[in-house]
Backbone bond lengths (Angstrom), bond angles and torsions (degrees), N, CA, C in turn:
res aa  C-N    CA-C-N  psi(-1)  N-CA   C-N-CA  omega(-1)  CA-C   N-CA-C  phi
1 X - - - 1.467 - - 1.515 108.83 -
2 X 1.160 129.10 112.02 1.409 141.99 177.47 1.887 124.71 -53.49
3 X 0.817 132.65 -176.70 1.518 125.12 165.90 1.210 119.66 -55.29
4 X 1.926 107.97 -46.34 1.730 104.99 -167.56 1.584 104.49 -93.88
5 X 1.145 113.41 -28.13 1.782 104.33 157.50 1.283 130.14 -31.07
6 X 1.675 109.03 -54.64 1.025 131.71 -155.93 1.940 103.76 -94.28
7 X 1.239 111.37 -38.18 1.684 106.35 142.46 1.100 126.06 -81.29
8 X 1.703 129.84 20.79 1.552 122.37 144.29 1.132 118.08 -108.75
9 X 1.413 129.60 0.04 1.014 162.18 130.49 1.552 116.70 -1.51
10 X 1.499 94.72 -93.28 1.521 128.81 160.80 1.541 120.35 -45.49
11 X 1.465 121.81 -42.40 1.027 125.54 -164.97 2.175 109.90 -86.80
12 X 1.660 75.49 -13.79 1.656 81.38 -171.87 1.785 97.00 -78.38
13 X 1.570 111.89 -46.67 1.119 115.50 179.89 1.872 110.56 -49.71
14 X 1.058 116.80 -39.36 1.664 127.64 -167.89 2.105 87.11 -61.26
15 X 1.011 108.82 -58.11 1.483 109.31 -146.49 1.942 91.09 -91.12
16 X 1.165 136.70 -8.27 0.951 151.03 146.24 1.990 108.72 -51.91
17 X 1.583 99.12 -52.09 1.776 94.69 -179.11 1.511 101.52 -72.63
18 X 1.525 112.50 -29.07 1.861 108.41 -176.64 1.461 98.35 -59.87
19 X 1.291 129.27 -78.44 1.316 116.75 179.86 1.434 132.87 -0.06
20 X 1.689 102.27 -79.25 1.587 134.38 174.53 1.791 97.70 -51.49
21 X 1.262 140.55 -32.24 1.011 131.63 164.31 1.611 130.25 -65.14
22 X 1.512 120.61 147.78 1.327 119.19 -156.66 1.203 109.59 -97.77
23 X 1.242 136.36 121.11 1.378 160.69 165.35 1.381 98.37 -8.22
24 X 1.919 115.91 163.08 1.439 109.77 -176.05 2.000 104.28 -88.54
25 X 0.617 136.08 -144.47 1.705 142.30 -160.70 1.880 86.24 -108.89
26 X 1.382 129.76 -68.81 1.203 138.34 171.01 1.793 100.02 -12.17
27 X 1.825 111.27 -77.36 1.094 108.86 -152.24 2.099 107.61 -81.26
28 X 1.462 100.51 -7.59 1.156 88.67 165.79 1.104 114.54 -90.32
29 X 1.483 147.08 0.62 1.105 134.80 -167.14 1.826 101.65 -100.69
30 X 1.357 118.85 -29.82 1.059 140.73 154.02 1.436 110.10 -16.67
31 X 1.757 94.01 -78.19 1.796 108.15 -163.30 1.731 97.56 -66.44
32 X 1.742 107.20 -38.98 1.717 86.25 -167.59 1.712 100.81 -76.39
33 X 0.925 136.53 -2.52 1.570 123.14 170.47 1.891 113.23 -90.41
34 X 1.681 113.68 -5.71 1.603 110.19 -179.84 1.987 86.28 -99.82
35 X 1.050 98.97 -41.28 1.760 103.70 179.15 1.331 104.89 -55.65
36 X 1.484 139.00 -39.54 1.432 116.49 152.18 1.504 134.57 -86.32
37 X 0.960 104.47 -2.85 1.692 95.98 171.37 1.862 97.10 -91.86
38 X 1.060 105.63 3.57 1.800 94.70 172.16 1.079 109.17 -87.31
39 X 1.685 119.68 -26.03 1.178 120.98 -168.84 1.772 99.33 -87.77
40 X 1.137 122.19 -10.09 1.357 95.89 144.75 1.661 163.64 -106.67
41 X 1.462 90.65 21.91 1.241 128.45 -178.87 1.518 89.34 -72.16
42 X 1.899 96.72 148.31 1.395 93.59 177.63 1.273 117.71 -107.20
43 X 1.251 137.23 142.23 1.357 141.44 -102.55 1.791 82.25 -94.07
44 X 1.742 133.55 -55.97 1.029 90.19 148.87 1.514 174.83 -69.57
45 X 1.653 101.81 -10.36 1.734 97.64 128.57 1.488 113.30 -1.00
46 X 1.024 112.26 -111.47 1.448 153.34 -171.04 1.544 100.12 -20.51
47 X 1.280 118.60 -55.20 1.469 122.35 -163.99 1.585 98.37 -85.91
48 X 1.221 130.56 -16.45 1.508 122.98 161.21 1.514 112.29 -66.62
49 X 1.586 125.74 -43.52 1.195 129.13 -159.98 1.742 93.91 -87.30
50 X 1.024 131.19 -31.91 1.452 134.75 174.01 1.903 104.24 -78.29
51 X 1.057 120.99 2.52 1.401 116.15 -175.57 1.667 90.94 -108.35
52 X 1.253 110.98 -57.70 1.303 118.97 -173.04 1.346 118.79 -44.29
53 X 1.812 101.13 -50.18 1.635 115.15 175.04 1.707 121.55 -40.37
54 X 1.540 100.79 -58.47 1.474 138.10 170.88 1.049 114.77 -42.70
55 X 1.809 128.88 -61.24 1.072 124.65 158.68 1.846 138.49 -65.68
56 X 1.371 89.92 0.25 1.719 104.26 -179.24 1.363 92.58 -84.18
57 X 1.139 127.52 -60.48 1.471 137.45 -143.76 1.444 92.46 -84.39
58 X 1.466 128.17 -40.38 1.508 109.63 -176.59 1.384 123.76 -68.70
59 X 1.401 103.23 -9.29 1.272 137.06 170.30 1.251 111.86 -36.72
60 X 1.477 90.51 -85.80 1.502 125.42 -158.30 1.947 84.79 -85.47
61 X 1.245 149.64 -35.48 1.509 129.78 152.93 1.359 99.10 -31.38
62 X 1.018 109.94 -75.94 2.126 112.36 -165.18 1.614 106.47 -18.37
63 X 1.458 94.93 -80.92 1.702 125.06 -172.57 1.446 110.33 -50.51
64 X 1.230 114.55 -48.99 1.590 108.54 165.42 1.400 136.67 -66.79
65 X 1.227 112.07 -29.55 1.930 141.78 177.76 1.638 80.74 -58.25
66 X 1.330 127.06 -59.51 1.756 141.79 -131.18 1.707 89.73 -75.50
67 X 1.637 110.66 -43.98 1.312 112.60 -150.07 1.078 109.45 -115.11
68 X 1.627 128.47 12.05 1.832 132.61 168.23 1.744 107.55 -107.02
69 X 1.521 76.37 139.83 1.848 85.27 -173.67 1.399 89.55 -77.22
70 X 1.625 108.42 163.65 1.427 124.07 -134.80 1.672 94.95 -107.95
71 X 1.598 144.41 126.89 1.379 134.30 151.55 1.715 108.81 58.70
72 X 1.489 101.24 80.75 1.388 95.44 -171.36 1.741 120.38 -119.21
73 X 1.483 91.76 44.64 1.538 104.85 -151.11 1.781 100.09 -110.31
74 X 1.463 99.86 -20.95 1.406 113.19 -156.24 2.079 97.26 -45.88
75 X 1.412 90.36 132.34 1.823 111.44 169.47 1.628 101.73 59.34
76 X 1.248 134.55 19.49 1.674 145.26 168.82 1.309 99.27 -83.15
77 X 1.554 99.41 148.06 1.737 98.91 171.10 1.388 106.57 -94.74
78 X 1.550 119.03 -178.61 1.652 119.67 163.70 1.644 115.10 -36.10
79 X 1.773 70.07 -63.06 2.018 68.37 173.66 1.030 144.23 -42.07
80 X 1.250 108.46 -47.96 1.579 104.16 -176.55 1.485 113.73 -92.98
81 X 1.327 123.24 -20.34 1.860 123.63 144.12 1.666 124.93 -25.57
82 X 1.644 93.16 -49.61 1.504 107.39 -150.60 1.620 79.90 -83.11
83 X 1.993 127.38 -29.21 1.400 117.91 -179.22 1.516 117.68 -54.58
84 X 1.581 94.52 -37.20 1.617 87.73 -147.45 1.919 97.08 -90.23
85 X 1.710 114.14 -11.97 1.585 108.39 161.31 1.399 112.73 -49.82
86 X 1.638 108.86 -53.16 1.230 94.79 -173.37 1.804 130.80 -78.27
87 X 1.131 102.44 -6.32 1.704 106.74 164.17 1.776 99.70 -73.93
88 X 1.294 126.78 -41.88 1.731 118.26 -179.63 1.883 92.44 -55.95
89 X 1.137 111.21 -62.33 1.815 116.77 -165.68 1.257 114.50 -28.57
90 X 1.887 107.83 -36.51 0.916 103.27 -171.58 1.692 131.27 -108.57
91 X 1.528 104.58 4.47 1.405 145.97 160.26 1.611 97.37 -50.53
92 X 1.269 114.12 -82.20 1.377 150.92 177.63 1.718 97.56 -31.93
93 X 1.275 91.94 -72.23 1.729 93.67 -158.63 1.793 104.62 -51.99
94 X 1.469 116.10 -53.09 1.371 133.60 167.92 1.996 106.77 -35.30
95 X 1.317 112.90 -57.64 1.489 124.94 175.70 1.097 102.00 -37.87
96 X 1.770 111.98 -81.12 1.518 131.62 176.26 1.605 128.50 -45.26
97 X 1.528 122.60 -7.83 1.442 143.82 162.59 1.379 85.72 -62.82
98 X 1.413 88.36 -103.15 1.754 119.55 -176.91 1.681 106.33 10.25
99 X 1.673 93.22 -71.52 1.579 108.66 -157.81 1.905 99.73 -67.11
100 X 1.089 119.52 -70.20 1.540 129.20 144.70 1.453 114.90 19.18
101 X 1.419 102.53 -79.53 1.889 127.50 162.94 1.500 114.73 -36.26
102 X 1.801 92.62 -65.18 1.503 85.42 -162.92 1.838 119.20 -77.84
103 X 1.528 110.81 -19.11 1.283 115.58 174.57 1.782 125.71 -69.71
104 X 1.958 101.58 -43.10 1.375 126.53 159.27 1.646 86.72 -34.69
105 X 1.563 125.49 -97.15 1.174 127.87 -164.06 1.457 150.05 -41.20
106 X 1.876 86.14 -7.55 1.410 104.48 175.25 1.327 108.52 -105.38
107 X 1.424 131.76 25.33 1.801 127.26 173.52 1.104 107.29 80.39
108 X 1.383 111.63 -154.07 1.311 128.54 -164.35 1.733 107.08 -77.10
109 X 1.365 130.07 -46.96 0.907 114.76 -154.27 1.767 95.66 -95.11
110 X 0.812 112.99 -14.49 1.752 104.81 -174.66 1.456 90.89 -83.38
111 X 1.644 128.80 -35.64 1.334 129.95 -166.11 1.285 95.53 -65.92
112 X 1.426 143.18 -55.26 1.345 132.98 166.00 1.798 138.61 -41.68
113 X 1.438 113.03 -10.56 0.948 130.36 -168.21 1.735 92.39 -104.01
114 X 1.206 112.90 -2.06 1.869 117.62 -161.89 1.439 91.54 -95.50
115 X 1.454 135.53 -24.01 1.360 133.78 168.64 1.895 126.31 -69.03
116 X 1.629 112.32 -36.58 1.167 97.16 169.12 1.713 114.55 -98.79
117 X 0.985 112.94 24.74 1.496 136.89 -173.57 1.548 113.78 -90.08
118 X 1.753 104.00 -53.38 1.117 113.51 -173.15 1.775 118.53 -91.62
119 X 1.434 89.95 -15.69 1.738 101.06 156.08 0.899 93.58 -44.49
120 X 1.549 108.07 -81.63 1.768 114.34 -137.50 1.066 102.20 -48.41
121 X 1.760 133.58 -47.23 1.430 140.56 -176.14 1.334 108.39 -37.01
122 X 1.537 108.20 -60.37 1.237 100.72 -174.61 1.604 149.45 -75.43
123 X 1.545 95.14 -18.21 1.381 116.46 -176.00 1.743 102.31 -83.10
124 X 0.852 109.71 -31.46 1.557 127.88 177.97 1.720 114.28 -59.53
125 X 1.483 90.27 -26.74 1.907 108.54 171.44 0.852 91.26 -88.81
126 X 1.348 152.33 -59.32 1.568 143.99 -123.29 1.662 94.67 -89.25
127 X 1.418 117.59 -23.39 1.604 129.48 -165.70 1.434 95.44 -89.12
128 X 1.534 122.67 -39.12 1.251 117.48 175.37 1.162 117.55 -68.95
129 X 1.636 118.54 -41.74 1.398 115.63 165.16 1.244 130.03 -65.93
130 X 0.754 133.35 -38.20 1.802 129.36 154.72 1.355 115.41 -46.43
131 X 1.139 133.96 -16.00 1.173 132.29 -172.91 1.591 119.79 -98.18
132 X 1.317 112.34 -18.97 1.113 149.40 -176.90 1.532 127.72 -77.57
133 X 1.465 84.23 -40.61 1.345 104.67 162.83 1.495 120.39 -105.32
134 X 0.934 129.13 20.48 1.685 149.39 162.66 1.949 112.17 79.83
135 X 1.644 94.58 47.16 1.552 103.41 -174.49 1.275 86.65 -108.27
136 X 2.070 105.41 146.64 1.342 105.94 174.36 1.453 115.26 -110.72
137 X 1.050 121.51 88.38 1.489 136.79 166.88 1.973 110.38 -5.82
138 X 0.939 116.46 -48.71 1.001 128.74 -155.85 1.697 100.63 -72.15
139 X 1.209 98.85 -33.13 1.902 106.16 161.04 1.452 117.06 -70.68
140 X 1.538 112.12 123.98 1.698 117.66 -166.70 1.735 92.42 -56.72
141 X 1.402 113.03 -58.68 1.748 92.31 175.03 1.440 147.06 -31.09
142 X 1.323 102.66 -43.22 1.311 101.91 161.94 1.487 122.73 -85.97
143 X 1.432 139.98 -3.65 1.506 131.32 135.72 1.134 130.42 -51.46
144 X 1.156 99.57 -25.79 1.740 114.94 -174.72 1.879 107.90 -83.20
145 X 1.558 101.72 -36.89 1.399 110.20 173.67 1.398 107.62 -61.36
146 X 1.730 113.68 -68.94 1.622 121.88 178.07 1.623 104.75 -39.89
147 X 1.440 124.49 -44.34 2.032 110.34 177.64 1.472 107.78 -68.90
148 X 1.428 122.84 -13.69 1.756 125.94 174.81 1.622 99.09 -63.34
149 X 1.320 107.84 -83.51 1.564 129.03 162.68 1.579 103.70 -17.61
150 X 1.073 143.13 -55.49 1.577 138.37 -160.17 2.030 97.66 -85.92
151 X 1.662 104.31 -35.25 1.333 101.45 -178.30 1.429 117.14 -73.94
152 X 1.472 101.46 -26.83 1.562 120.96 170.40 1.934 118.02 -46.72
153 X 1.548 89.33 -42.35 1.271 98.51 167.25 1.087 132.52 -117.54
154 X 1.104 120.26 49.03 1.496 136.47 151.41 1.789 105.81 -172.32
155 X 0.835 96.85 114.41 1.272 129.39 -173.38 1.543 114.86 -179.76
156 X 1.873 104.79 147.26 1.508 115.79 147.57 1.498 125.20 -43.58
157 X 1.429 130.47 161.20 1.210 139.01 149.86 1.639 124.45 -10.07
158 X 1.813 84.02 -86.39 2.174 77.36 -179.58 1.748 107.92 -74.81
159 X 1.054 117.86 11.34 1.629 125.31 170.69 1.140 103.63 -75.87
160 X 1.167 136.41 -45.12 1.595 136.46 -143.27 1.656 88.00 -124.11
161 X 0.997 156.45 -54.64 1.356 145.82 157.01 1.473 107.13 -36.84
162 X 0.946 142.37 -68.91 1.557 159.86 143.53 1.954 88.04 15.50
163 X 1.544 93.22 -87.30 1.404 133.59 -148.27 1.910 87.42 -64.31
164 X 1.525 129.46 -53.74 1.431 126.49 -162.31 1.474 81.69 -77.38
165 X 1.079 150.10 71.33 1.791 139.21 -176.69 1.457 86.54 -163.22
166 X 0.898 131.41 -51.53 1.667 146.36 -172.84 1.969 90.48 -76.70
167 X 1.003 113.90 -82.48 1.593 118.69 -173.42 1.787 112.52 -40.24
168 X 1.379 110.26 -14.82 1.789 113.88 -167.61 1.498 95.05 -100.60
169 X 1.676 114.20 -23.70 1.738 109.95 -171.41 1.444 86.24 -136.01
170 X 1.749 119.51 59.94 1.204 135.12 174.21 1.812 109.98 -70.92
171 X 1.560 102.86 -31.77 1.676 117.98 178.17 0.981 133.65 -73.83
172 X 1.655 112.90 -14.71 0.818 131.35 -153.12 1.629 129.00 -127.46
173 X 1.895 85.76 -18.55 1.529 114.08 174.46 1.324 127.13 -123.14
174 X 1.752 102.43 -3.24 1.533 113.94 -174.99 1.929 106.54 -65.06
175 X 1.481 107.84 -45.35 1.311 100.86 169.89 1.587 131.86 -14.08
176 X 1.510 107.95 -71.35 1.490 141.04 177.11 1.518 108.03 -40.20
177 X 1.212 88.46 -44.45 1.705 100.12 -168.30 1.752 106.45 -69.26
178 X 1.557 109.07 140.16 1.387 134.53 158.70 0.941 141.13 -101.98
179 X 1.478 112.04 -46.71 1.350 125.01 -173.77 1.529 103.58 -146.98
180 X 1.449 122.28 169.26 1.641 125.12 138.51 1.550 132.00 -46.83
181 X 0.925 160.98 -170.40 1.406 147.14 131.11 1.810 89.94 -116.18
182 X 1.779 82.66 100.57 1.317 111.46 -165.56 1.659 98.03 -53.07
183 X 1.737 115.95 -51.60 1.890 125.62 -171.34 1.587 95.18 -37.29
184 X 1.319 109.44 -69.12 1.427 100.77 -161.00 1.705 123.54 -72.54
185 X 1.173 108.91 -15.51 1.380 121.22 172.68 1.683 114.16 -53.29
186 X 1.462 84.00 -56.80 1.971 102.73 172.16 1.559 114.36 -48.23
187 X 1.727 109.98 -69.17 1.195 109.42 173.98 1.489 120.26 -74.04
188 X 1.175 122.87 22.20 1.782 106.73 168.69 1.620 99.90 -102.32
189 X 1.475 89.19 -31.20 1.702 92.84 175.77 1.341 132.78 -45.41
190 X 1.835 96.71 -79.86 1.455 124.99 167.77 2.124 100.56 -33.37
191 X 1.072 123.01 -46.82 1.927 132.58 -166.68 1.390 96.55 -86.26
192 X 1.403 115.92 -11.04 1.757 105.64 168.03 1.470 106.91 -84.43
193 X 1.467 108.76 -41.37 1.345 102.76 -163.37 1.434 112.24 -113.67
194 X 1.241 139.25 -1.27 1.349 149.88 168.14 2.073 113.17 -27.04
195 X 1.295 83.97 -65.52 1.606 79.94 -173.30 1.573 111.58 -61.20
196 X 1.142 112.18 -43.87 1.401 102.56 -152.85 1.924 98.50 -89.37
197 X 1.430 112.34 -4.06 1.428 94.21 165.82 1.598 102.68 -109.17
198 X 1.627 116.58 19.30 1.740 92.48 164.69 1.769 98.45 -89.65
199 X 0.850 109.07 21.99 1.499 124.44 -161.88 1.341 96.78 -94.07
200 X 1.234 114.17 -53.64 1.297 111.92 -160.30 1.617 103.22 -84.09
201 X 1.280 133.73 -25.34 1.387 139.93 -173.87 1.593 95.85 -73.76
202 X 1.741 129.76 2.92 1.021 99.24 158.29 1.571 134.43 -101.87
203 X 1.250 123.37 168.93 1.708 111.50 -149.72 1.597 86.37 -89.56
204 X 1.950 107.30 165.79 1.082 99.21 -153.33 1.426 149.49 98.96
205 X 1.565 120.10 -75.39 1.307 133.04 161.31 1.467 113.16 -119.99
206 X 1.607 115.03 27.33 1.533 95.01 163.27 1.331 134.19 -98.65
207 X 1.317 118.95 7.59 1.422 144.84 -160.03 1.230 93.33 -82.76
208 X 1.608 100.64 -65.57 1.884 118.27 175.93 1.341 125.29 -46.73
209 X 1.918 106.63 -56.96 1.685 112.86 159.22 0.994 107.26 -30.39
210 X 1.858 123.35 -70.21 1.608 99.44 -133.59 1.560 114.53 -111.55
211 X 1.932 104.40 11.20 1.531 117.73 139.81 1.831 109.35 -45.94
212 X 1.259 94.04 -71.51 1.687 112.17 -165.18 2.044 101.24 -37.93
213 X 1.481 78.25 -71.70 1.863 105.83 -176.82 1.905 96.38 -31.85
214 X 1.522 109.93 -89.40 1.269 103.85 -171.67 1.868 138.78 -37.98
215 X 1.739 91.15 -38.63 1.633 102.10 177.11 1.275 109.88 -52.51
216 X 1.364 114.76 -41.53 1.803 131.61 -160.15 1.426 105.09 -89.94
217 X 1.718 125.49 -21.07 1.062 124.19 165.49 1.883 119.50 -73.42
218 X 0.940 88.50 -42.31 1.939 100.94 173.10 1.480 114.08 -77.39
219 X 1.211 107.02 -30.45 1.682 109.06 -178.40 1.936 91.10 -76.55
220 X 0.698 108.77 -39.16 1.871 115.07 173.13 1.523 106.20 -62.44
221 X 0.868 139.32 -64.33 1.613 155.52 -163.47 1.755 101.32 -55.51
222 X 2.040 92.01 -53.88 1.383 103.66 -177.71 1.829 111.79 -52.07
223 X 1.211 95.23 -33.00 2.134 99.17 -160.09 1.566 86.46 -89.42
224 X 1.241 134.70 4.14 1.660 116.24 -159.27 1.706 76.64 -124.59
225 X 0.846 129.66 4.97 1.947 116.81 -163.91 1.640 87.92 -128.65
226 X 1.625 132.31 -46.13 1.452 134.55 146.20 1.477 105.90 -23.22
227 X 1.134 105.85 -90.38 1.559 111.68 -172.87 1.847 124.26 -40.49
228 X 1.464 110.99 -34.97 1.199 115.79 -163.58 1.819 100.35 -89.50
229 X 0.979 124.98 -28.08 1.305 145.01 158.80 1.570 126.33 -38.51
230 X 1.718 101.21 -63.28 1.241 136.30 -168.57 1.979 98.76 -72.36
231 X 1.277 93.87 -48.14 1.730 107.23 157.90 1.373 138.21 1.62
232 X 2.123 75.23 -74.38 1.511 108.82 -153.01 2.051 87.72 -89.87
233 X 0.888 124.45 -24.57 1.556 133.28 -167.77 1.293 115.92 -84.44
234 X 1.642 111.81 -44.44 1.404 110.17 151.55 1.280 155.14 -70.34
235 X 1.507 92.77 -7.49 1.607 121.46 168.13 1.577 101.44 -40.08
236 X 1.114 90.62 -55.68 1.912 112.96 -154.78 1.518 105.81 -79.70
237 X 1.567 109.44 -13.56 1.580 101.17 174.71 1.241 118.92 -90.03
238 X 1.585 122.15 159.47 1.689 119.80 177.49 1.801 102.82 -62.04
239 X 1.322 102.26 138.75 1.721 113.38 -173.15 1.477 92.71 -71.93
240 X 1.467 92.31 139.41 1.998 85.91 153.54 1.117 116.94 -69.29
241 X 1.809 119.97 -171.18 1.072 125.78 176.22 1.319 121.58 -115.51
């Protein structure tokens, strides 16, 4: 393991302990007040908004799989992988402003259109990032990994502890695996991001919100799809000591 291995190394472990660490009082009080108003949704409710989710995203898998060049890592070091994520991060984050701005600024109904929008934004990174790092998309496992990675970052507490437990014995457990459990995918999502984009649907400051909101959502996505990546690569290197 070289110098910059061995400081991505370290850094994976650092943001690995953030994870495993417990949310401030704010964001738990958050989830237990969206965790009960879910519970009163009626359960079919629920299976429309989890169908809908499911079918957006397989969607936008299709269209994105179709339109990223394929394993582009071949004979690159970490380094220069981990360079060229962060030139996409910052492609992305700029995109995800933009779009953010202009929907925030259009009210309610353009502000609603800012949710299957910012999917696409994002999943569309997650395809670039896998690719980047010499994953071939085109294998259902690694789609299935990239929706781990997106749940990784956005999710509750025991969601995302849960979820980095699955991603560390990814080799070992991908077998087992079939599907997402699309319900909870939806609602960890929708309870990550709820407040701060009813925020932006208001007139006035939603232009600003959902500039702010989106950059900080992708600049997040970017360090949680880095890290989960960086992971899977160091597995395979000799540990330091």
């Amino acid at each position: 393991m070289g110098k910059y291995e061995l400081t991505a190394y370290q850094e994976v472990e650092e943001w690995k302990r953030r994870i495993n660490k417990r949310s401030g009082m704010l964001n738990r009080l958050s989830k237990k007040a969206q965790t009960k108003v879910n519970g009163f949704i009626p359960e079919k409710a629920h299976q429309v908004i989890t169908d809908s989710i499911k079918n957006m995203v397989k969607a936008t898998l299709i269209g994105s799989n179709a339109t990223t060049r394929k394993k582009q890592s071949a004979g690159r070091s970490l380094e220069v992988m981990d360079h060229m994520l962060e030139v996409k991060i910052s492609g992305y984050r700029k995109t995800a402003a933009v779009e953010g701005a202009g929907t925030g600024a259009g009210g309610i109904l353009l502000g609603l259109a800012d949710f299957p929008l910012l999917l696409s934004i994002k999943m569309k990174f997650l395809f670039e990032a896998a690719s980047i790092y010499g994953l071939d998309t085109n294998e259902y496992e690694e789609r299935l990994f990239l929706l781990h990675v997106f749940q990784l970052a956005f999710s509750s507490d025991d969601k995302r502890k849960e979820t980095l437990k699955l991603i560390e014995e990814w080799d070992d457990r991908k077998e087992a695996l079939t599907d997402m459990d699309w319900k909870v995918f939806q609602q960890e999502y929708r309870d990550y991001i709820d407040f701060v984009k009813m925020l932006q649907l208001m007139p006035g400051i939603g232009a600003a919100v959902g500039a702010y909101a989106n950059y900080n959502l992708l600049d997040h996505l970017g360090e949680t799809a880095k890290n989960a990546y960086r992971l899977r690569i160091l597995k395979t290197a000799p540990m330091p000591d």
